[in-house]
N, C-alpha and C positions, 0 to 999 in steps of 0.2 A: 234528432241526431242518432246516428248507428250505434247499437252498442261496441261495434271494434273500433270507430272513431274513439268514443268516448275514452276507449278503456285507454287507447294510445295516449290521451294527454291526461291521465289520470298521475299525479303527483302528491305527495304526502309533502306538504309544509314544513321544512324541519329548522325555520328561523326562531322557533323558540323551546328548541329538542337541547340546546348547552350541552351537548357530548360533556365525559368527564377529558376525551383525548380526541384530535382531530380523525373522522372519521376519513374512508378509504375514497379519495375521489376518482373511481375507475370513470374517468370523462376521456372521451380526444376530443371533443367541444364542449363550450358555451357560450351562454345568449351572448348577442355582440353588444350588450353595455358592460358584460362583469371583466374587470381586470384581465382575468387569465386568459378567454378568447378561446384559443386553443393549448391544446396540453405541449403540442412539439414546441410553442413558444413558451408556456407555465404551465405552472397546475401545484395547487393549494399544497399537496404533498410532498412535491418536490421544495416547494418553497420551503416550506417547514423544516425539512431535513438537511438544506443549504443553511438555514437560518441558528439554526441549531448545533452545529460541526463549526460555525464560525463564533460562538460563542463560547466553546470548547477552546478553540485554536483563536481566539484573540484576534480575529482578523474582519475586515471589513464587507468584504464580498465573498461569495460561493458559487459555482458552478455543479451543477450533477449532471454526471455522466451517465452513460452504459455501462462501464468498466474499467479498471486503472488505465487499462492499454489505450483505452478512448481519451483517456484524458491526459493520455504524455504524449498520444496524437494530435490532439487538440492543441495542447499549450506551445506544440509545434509549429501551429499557422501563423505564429509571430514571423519566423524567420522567411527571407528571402533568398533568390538562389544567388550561388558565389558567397554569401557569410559563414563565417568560420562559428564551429560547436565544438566546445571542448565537454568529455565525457569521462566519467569518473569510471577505472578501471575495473574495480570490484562493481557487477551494477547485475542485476536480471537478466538471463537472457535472452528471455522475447524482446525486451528492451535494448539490447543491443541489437539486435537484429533489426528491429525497427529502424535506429538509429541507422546502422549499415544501409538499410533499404534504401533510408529515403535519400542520402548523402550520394547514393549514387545514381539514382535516378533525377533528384532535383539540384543539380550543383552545386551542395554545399559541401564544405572541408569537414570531416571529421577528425579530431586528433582526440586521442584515448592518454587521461594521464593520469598518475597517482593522487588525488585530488585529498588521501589521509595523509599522506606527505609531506604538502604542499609546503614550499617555503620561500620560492620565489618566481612570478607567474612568465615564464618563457613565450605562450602561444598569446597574440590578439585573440579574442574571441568575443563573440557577438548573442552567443548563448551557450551556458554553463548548465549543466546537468548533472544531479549526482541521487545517490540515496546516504541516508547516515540516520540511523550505524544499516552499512552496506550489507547488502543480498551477490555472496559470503558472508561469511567472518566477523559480521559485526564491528568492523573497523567505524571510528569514530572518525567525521571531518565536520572541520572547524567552519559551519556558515559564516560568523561574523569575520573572518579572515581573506576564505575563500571570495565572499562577495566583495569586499575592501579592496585587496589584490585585483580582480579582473575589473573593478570600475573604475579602477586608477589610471587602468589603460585605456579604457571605452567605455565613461560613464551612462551609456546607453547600452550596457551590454544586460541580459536577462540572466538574473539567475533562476533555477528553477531545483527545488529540492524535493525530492519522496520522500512523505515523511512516514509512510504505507507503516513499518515497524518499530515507527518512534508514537505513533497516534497522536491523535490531538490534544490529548491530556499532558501527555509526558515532552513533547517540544512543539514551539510556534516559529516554524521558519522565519515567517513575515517579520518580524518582530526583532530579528535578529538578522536582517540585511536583504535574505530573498525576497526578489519579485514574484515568486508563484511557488508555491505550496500544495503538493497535490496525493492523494489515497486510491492506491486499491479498497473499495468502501468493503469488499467482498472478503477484505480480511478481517481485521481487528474489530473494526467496526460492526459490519456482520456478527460476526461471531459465533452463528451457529453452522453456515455453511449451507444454507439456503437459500444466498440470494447475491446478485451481482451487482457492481453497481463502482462510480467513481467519482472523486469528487475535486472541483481547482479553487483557490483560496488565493484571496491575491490584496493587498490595502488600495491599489493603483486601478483609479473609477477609470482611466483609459482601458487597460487592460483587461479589467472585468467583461466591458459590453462589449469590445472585441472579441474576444472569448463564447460571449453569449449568443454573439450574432452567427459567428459561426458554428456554430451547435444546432442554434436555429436552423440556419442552411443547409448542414450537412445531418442535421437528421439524428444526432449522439446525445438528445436527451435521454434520460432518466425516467422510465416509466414510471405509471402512481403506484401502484402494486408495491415496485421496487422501494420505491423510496419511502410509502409509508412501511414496510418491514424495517428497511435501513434508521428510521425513525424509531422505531420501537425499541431495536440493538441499543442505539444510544441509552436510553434508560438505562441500561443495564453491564454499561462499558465500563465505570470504575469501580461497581465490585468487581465484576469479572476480572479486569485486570490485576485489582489488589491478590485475588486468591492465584492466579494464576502466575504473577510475578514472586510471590514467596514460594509458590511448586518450583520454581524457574532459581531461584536464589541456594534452594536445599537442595538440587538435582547438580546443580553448577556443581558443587560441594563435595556433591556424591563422588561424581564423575570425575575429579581432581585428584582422586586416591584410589583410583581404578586402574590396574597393569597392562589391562588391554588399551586404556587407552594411553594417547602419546599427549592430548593438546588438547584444550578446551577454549571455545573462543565466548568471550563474554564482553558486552560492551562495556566504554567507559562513560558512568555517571556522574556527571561534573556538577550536575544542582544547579548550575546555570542554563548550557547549552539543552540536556537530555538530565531531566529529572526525576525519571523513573525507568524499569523497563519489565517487559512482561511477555511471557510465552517459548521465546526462540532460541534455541541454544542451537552451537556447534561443535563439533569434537572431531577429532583424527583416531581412525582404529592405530592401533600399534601394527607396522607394515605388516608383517607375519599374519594378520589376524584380515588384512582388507578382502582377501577373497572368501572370505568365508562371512562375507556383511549378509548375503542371503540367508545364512542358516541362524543368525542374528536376530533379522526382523520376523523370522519365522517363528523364532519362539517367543516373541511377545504378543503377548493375548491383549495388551491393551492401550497399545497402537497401532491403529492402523496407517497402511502403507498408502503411499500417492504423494501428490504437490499440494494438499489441504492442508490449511493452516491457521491458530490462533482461532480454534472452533472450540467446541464443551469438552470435545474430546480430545484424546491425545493423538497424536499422526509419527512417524519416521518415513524419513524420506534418504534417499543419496543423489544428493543434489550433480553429480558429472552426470547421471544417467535422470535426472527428475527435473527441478528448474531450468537447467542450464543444457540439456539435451539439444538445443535448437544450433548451439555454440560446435564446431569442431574440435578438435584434440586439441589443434594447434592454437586459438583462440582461448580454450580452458585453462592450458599449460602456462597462456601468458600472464593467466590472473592468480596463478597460482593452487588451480581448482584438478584436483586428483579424486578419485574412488575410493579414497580414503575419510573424504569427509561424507559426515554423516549431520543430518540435522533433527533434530527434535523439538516434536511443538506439544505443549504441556496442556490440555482442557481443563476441567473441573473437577479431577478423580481427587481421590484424596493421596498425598505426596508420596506418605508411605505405602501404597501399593503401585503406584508406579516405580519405585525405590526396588520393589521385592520384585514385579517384572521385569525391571530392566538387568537385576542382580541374577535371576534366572537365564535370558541369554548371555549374559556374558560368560557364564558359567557352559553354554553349548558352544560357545567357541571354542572349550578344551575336551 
């Protein structure tokens, strides 16, 4: 035999290596008797990392994506054309955008409504969408309510919750009425800001391989790379959060007794619904003070600017001009969203020096 024959099926045995942690199966194939086949359809790490989010979040099945936006794409292939989607007005807005897109190109009804409101359900709908606590403002809406209301009208109707900045620690949709449950993995979970990735969460075995099948098809798995990173995050997602939700509790606090600002948005923790919360704050400059948000972020040394979030580090952002850029005037103004809101995502610094940064620009606002 040639030695470049040889060396090509040269293999190291590793069925009795016991890794301490599942090692990186960079495959897009294997032999056709092992389970996974191919990686677009499995792969050891991806499983791991579905497996793993659903034991966090109480829920029965897992899907891994590409990215959040693939996976509120995904959970989209439910619907058919002409069915009605109701859409929760505070929401992302590539995600409305998305929404918008596809309602017009595939004939379905969009209707946009106050879904932290909600008190008595007006529109049929066929699929319900929302985030809580919402991207704004951190408004809180009621799942077990919400899904009760719209199933009353069309027990077939989907709900589908983001639970992207509630994490799977702190709420389980499923659990509490939603049919699907789904994460930007590339925030919280992540958490260094490394690495992209999404994930759908669902108790309902129809809906799972639905789901699965079409991921299959269209090609929105989750690479191994990815997911074993995304795996790793996990480890280390509830201290992270503990230290970054008391930064988040003392900065609220801070910021309550500050003249520059008008408003602080903070969700509400009910211990039933949302049990805990971590990293995101919002606040309104005092109007006098909104054009001078640049000279703000410029003097803090220990956040940085961009749409990164719920990483080691701390970030400021102005969400009319950062998330929600994709949105018009006239679409921001309807959600209530001005240049005056500002957001902040808390990392791992220690509190009191974020405290003495953020006390130093507000100090260059005068």
């Amino acid at each position: 035999m040639k030695k470049t024959t040889k060396s090509l099926h040269t293999k190291v045995d590793t069925q009795l290596a016991h890794p301490a942690v599942t090692p990186l199966y960079q495959n897009s194939a294997f032999e056709s008797q092992s389970e996974f086949f191919y990686s677009r359809k499995n792969n050891p790490n991806v499983q791991e990392f579905e497996e793993a989010v659903c034991v966090l979040e109480e829920s029965k099945y897992g899907i891994a994506t590409t990215t959040g936006m693939s996976a509120i794409n995904l959970s989209l292939s439910i619907l058919k054309p002409g069915q009605t989607i109701v859409l929760n007005k505070y929401i992302y807005g590539c995600t409305f955008k998305l929404f918008q897109w596809l309602a017009s190109h595939y004939g379905l009804k969009l209707v946009v409504e106050d879904l932290s409101q909600l008190s008595e359900v007006v529109h049929h709908a066929d699929f319900v969408f929302f985030e809580t606590p919402t991207n704004p403002f951190l408004f809180s809406v009621d799942i077990k309510h919400v899904a009760a209301s719209y199933k009353k009208l069309n027990s077939k109707c989907v709900i589908v919750v983001d639970n992207t900045w509630a994490t799977p620690l702190y709420q389980q949709p499923c659990s509490l009425g939603a049919d699907i449950s789904l994460h930007s993995a590339t925030k919280y979970i992540s958490g260094h800001s490394d690495v992209m990735g999404g994930i759908i969460l669902t108790n309902n075995v129809e809906v799972s391989e639905r789901l699965r099948n079409q991921r299959f098809y269209t090609g929105a798995n989750l690479d191994p790379h990815s997911a074993w990173l995304l795996r790793r995050s996990l480890y280390t997602l509830e201290v992270r959060l503990e230290k970054q939700g008391e930064t988040t509790r003392r900065i609220a606090d801070y910021l309550k007794e500050k003249s520059e600002v008008s408003k602080v948005y903070y969700p509400e923790i009910d211990g039933d619904q949302l049990k805990n919360y971590a990293t995101l704050l919002f606040f309104d400059l005092e109007i006098s003070m909104v054009e001078k948000y640049p000279q703000f972020s410029d003097h803090l040394s220990l956040f940085s600017t961009g749409t990164g979030m719920a990483c080691v580090t701390s970030m400021v952002a102005q969400p009319y001009t950062g998330s929600h850029a994709s949105m018009d005037d006239a679409e921001k103004g309807a959600m209530g969203l001005f240049p005056a809101t500002i957001r902040l995502s808390f990392g791992l610094e220690n509190a009191e020096d974020l405290i003495n940064d953020l006390e130093y620009a507000f100090k260059a606002l005068h």
